[in-house]
C-alpha positions as YAML, in Angstrom:
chain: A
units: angstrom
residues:
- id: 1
  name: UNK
  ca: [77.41, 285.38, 164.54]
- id: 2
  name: UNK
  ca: [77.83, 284.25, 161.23]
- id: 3
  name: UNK
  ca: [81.94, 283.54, 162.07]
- id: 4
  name: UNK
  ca: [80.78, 281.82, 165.11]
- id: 5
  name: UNK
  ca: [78.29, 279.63, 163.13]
- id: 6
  name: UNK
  ca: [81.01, 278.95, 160.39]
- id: 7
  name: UNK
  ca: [84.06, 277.93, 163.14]
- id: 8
  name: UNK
  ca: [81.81, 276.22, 165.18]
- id: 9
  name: UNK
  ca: [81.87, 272.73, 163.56]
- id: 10
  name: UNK
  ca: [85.54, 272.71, 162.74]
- id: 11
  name: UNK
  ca: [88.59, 271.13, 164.72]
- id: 12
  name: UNK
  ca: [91.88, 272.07, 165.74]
- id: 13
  name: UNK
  ca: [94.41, 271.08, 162.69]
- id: 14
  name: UNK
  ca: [96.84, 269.05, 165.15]
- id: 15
  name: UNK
  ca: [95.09, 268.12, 168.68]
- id: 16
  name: UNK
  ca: [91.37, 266.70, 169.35]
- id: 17
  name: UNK
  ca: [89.43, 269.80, 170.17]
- id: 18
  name: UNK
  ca: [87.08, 272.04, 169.08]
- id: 19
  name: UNK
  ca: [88.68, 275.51, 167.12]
- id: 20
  name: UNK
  ca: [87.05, 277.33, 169.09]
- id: 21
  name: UNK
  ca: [88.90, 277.39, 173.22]
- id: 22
  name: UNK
  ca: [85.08, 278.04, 174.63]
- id: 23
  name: UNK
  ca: [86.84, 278.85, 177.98]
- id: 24
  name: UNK
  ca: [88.71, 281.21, 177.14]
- id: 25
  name: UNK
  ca: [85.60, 282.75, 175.24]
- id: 26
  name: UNK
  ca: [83.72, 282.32, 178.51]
- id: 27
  name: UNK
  ca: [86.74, 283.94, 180.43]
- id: 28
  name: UNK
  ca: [87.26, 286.86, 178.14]
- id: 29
  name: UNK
  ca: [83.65, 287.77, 176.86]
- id: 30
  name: UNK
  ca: [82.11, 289.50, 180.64]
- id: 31
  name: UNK
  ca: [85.65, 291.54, 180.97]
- id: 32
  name: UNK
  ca: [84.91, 292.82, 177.28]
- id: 33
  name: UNK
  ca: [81.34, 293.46, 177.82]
- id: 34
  name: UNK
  ca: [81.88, 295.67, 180.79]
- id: 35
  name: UNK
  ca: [84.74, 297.59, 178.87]
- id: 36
  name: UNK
  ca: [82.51, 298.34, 176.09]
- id: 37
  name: UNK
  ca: [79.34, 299.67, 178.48]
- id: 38
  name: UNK
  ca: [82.05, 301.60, 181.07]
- id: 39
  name: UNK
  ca: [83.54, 303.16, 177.28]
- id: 40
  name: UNK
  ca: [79.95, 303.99, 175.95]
- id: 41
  name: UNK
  ca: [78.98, 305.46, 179.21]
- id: 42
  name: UNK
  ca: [81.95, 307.86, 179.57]
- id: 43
  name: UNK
  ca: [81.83, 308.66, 175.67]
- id: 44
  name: UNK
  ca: [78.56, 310.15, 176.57]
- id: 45
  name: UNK
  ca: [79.79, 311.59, 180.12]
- id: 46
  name: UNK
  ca: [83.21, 313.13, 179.10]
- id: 47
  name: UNK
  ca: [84.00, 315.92, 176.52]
- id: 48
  name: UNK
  ca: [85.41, 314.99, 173.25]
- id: 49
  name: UNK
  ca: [88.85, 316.82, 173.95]
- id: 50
  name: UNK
  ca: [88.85, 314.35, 176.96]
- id: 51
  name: UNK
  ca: [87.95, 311.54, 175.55]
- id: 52
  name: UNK
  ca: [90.41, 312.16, 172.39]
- id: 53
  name: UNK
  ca: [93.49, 312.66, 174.98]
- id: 54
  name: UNK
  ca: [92.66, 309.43, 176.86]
- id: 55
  name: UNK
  ca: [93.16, 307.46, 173.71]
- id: 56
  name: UNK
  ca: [96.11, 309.11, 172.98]
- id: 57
  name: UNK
  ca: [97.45, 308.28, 176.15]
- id: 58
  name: UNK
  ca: [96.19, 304.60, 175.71]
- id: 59
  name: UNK
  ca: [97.34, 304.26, 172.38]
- id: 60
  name: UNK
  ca: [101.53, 305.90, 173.43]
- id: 61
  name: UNK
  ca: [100.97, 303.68, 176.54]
- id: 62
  name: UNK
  ca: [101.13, 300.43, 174.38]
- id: 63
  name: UNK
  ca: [102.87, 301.53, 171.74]
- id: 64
  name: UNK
  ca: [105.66, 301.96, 174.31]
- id: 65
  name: UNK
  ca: [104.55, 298.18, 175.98]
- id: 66
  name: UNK
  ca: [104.51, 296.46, 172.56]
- id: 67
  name: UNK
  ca: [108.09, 298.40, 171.57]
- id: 68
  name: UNK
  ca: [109.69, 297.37, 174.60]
- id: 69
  name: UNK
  ca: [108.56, 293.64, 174.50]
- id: 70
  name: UNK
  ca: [109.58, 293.65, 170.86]
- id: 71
  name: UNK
  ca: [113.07, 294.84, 171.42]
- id: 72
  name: UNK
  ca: [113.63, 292.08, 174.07]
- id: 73
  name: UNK
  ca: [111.98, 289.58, 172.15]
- id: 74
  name: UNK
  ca: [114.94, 291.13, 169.32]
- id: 75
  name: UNK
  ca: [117.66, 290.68, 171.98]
- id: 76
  name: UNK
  ca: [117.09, 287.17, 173.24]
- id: 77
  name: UNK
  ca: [116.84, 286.28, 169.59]
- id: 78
  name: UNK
  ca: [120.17, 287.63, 168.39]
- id: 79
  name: UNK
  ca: [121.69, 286.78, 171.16]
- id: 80
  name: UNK
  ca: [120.65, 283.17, 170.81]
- id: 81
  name: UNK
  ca: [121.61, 283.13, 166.89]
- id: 82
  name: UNK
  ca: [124.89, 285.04, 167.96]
- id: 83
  name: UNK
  ca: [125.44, 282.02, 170.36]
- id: 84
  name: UNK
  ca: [124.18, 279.07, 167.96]
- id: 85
  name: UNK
  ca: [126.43, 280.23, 165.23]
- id: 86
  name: UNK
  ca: [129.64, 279.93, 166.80]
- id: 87
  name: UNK
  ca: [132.20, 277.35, 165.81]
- id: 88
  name: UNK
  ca: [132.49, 275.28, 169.15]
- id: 89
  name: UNK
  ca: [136.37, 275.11, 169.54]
...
């Protein structure tokens, strides 16, 4: 509260508009909400073993998401620095 209460009056550095994208806060905030209650309510359902490999699985499932984006994100790069550097005959 106290981060909302400190952002709240500021401005975007470049365009006119609040810091703070309210609709995206407004978009974001109910999916959140109902992740945290479903995640509470099966903490308290499921055993601990379960619960632990779930996260696991989570966690390797974007791990491997993140890693893949990254090395494309790597590729187009170097290829576009590979292509930029050339001497144009």
């Amino acid at each position: 509260i106290v981060n909302l209460c400190m952002n709240l009056p500021k401005r975007h550095p470049f365009l006119d508009r609040p810091l703070i994208d309210f609709t995206a806060a407004f978009i974001l905030e109910p999916s959140a909400l109902v992740g945290t209650v479903l995640g509470v309510l099966l903490n308290r359902i499921l055993p601990t073993l379960v619960t632990s490999l779930l996260l696991v699985l989570l966690l390797a499932y974007t791990t491997c998401k993140t890693t893949r984006k990254g090395q494309a994100a790597y590729r187009r790069e170097s290829h576009v620095r590979r292509t930029s550097t050339r001497d144009p005959p």
